[in-house]
N, C-alpha and C positions, 0 to 999 in steps of 0.2 A: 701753715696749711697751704696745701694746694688750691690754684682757682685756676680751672681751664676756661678761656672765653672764646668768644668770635663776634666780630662787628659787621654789618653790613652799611655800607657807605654811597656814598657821590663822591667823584671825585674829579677834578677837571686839568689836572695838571699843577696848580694854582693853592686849591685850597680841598679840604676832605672835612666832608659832611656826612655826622653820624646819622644814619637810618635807624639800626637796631643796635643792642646789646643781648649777649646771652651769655651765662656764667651759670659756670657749674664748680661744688662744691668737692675739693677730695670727700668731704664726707656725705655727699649726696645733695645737699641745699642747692637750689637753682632761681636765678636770679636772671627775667627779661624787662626789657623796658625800650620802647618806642620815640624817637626824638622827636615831641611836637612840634619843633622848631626846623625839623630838616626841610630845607626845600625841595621839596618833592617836585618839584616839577621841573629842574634843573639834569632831571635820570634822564641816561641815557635808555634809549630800544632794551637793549640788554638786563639793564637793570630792572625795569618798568617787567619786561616777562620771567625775570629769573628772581627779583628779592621783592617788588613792591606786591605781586600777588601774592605772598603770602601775610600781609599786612591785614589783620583787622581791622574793622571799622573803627572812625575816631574816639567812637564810643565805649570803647576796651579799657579798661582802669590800667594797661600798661601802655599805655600814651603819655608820657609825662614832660617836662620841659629839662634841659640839661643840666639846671643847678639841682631839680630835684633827685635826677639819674646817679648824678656824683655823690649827693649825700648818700643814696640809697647802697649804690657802691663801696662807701666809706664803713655802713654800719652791716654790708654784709661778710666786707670782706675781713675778717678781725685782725688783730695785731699780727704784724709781718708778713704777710703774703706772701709769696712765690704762684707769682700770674706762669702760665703756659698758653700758648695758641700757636695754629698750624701755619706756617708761612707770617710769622707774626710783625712782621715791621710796619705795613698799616694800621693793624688793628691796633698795637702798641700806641703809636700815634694816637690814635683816634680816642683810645681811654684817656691817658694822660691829660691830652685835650679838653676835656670835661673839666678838668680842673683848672685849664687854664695854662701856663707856663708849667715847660718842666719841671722846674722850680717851686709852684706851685703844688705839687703832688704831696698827699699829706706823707707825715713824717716818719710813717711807719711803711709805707711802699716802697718796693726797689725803685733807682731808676732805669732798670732794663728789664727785659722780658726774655725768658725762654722760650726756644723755637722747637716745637715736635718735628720739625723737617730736620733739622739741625741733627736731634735726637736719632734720629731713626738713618740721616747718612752716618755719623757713628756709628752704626751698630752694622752697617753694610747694605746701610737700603733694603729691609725687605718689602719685600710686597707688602701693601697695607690693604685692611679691608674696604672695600669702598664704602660710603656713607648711602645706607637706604632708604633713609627719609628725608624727603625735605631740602635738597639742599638748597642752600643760600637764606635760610630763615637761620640767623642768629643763635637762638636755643638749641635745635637739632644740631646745628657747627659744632659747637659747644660741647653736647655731648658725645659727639663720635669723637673731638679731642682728646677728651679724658678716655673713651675706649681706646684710642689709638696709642698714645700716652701706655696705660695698662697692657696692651698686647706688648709694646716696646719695652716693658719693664721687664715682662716676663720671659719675655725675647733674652736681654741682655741677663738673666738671673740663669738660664738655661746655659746661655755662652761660659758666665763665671764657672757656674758647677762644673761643665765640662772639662773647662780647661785645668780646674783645681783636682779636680778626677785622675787627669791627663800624666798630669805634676805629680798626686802622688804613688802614682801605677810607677813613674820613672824613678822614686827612691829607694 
């Protein structure tokens, strides 16, 4: 199954500190969670106005500490994933990292991740929709992935037909 995510982070050059998690289900299931453990106050300006405001109070039941994030991960993501995220090599990072060492990643996860930017210069870059909520809150990222994801399938399903249309007008 599919799981589109997005992470919001700290990061200082050095080392990358999980903020959020937001996972979204091919089949609709959505999975946030808050790292109580992130150092918050290592954000940069940027950070602090573009991802910490949309952080709830600590008092949110998705505040949770990152061994519980990873379990949570573990039993939502079911056997074999196929993770996707937009621009994905720190958020890749940053999940794995829950777990601890590459190595570490349970035994049913890839070790790599698909990129929807990746996806979408294959197909000739199209324009994509912009994201109109929210951004930088983890969840919302999430789901415009899996929308972006969706327009790019349907994108490249439109291409095959054409070109298979093309092919057999020419026999």
């Amino acid at each position: 199954m599919k799981y589109f995510f997005d992470t919001e982070f700290i990061e200082d050059g050095n080392t990358i500190d999980l903020i959020s998690i937001g996972i979204i289900s091919e089949d609709g299931r959505e999975y946030y969670a808050i790292n109580w453990d992130c150092r918050l106050e290592c954000a940069s300006q940027w950070v602090i106005d573009n991802v910490i405001i949309h952080l709830p109070s600590r008092e949110h039941p998705a505040w949770k500490n990152k061994k519980d994030i990873a379990q949570d991960i573990i039993e939502f993501c079911h056997s074999e994933p196929e993770f996707w995220a937009y621009y994905a090599d720190y958020d890749w990072v940053v999940l794995c990292q829950l777990f601890g060492t590459m190595m570490d990643l349970p035994s049913s996860f890839p070790m790599y991740c698909n990129d929807i930017k990746q996806l979408c210069n294959s197909v000739g870059n199209p324009k994509l929709q912009k994201q109109l909520t929210n951004q930088h809150h983890a969840l919302h990222d999430a789901r415009w992935c899996k929308q972006i994801y969706d327009y790019l399938s349907n994108y490249l399903e439109e291409i095959i037909t054409k070109q298979q249309k093309s092919v057999e007008k020419n026999i």
